[in-house]
C-alpha positions as CSV (number, residue, x, y, z in Angstrom):
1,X,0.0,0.0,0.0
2,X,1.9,2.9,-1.1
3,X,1.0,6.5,0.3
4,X,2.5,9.8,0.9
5,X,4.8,10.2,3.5
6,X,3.7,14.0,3.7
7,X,0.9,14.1,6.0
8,X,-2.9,15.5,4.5
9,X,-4.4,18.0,5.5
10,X,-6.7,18.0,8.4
11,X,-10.9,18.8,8.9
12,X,-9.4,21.5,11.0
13,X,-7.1,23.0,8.5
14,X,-9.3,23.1,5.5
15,X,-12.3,24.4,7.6
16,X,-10.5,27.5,8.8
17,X,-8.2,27.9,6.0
18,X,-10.2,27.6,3.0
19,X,-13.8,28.2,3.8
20,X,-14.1,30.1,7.0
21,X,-11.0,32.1,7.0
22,X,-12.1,33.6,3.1
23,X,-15.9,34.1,4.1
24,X,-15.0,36.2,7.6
25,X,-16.5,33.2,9.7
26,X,-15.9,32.8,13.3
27,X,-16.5,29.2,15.3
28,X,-19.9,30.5,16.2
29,X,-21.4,32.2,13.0
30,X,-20.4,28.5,11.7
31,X,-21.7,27.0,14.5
32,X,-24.8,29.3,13.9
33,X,-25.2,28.1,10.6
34,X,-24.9,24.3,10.8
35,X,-27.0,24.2,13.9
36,X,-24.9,22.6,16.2
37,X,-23.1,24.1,19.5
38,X,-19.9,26.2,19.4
39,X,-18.0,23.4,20.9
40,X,-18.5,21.4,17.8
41,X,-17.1,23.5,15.5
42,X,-14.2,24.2,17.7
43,X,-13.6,20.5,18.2
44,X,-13.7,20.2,14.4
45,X,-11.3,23.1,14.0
46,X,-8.7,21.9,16.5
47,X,-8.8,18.3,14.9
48,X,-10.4,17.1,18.1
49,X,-13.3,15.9,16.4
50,X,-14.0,13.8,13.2
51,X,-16.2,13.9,10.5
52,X,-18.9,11.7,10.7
53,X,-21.5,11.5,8.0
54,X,-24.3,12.9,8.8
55,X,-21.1,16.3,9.7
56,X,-20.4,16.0,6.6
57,X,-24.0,16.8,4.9
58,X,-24.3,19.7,7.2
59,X,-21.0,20.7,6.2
60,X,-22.0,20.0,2.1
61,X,-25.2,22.0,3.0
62,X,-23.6,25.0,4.5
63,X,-21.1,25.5,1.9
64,X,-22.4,23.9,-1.0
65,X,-20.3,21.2,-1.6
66,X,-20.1,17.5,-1.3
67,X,-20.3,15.6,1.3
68,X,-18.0,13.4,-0.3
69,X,-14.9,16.2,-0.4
70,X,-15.9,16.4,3.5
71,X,-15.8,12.4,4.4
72,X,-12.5,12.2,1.7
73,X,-11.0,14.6,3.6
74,X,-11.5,12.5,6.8
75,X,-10.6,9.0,5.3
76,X,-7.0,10.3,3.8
77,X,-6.5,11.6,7.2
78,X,-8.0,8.5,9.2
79,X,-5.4,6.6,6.4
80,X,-2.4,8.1,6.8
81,X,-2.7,8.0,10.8
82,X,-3.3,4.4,10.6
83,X,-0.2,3.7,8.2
84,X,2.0,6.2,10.9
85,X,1.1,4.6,13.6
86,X,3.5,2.1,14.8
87,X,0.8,0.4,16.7
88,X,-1.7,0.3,13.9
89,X,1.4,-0.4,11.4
90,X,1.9,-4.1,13.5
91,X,-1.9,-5.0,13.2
92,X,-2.2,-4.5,9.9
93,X,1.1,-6.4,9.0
94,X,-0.1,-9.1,11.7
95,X,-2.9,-9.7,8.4
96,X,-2.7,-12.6,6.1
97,X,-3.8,-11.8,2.3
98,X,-6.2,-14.7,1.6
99,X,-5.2,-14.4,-2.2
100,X,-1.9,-13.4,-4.0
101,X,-2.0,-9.8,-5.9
102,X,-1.7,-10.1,-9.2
């Protein structure tokens, strides 16, 4: 499984860099908006929370996009952390493919 060794970028950085940082939104307009408490969005913009699905069409509804670009974001990152974690690195090397790639 070959991926980048430079790490994506997080639900925290793209939601303050490149869509609340250009419209002038702060964690509670936001929070306003997608109709959830101020400590969501702030857990979302520190990276201490992930995107779950139904974030993610609240997200795609509040700034017209995808839900898909939201939940991508989260899997690369959910990914890479898995591949970077020695931990998680062992358990998935512990696994026996049941058939030989091709």
């Amino acid at each position: 499984m070959l991926m980048t060794k430079r790490k994506p970028a997080t639900i925290g950085e793209i939601l303050s860099e490149e869509f609340m940082q250009p419209l002038g939104l702060t964690q509670g307009a936001l929070a306003d908006a997608m109709g959830v408490q101020r400590k969501h969005v702030n857990e979302l913009c520190n990276d201490r929370r992930g995107v779950t699905a139904a974030t993610a069409l609240i997200l795609a509804r509040v700034f017209g996009n995808s839900p898909d670009f939201w939940l991508n974001v989260q899997r690369r990152n959910d990914l890479w952390q898995a591949m970077h974690s020695p931990e998680e690195r062992a358990r998935i090397e512990r696994a026996k493919p049941l058939v030989k790639a091709a």
